[in-house]
C-alpha positions as CSV (number, residue, x, y, z in Angstrom):
1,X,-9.5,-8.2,5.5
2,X,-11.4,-8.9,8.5
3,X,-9.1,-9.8,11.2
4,X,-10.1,-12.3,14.5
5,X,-9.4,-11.8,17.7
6,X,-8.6,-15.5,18.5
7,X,-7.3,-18.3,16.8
8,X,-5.1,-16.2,15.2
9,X,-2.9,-19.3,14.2
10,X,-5.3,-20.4,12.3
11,X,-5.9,-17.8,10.5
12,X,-2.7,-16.8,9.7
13,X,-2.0,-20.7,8.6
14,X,-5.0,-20.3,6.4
15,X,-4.4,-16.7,5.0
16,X,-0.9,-18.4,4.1
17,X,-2.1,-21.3,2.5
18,X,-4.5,-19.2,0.3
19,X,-1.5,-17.4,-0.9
20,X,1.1,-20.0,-1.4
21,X,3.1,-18.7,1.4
22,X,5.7,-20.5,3.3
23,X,8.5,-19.6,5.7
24,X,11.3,-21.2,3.2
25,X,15.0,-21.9,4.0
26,X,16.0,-18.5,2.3
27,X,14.0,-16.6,5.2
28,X,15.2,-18.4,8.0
29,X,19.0,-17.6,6.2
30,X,18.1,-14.1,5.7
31,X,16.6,-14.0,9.2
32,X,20.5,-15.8,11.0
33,X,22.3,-13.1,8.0
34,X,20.5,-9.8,9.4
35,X,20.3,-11.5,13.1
36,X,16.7,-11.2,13.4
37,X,16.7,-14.9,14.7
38,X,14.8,-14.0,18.3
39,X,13.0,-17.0,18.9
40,X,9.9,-16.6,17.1
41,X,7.2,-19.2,17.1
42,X,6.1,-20.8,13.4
43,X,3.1,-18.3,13.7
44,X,5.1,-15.2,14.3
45,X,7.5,-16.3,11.5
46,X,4.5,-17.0,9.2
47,X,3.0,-13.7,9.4
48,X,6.3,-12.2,9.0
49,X,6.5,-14.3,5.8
50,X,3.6,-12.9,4.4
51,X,4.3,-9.1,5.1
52,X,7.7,-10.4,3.2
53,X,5.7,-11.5,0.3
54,X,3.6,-8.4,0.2
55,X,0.4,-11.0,1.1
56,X,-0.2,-8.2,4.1
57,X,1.3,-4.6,4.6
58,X,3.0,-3.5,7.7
59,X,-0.3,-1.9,9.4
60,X,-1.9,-5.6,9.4
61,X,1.4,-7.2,10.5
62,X,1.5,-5.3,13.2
63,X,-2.0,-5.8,13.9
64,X,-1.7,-9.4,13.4
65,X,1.5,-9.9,15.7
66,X,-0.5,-7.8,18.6
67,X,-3.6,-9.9,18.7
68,X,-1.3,-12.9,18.5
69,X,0.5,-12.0,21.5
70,X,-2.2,-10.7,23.3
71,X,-3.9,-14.6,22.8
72,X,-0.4,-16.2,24.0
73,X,-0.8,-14.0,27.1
74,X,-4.3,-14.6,27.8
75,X,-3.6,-18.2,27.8
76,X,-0.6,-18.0,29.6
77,X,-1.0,-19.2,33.9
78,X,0.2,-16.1,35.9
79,X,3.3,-17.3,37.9
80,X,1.8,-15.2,40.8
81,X,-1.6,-13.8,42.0
């Protein structure tokens, strides 16, 4: 799987779609049951959903999660120069 470095939502939205994968209302229990509720963005709970549904393993998870961040960042202002 050849894996962008930008637009990762999109690609993750797609890669779901291809699969039939969606973040259901038994994740998001599962996710409040084992506290894992941190705040995560539609993206970051997508890809979780598809490492869930053995769509992805854990070495492109992580892979997919870092190049996510990495683009929030990069669009991010810096709050100081």
């Amino acid at each position: 799987m050849q894996i962008p470095n930008d637009s990762l939502r999109e690609f993750v939205t797609g890669l779901a779609k291809q699969h039939g994968v969606r973040y259901t209302t038994f994740d998001r229990v599962f996710d409040r049951v084992f506290r894992r509720e941190v705040g995560w963005d539609d993206t970051e709970r997508m890809i979780v959903a598809l490492r869930r549904r053995n769509v992805i393993d854990g070495a492109t998870m992580t892979t997919l999660m870092a190049r996510y961040f990495a683009e929030l960042a990069a669009k991010r202002t810096p709050l100081m120069k």
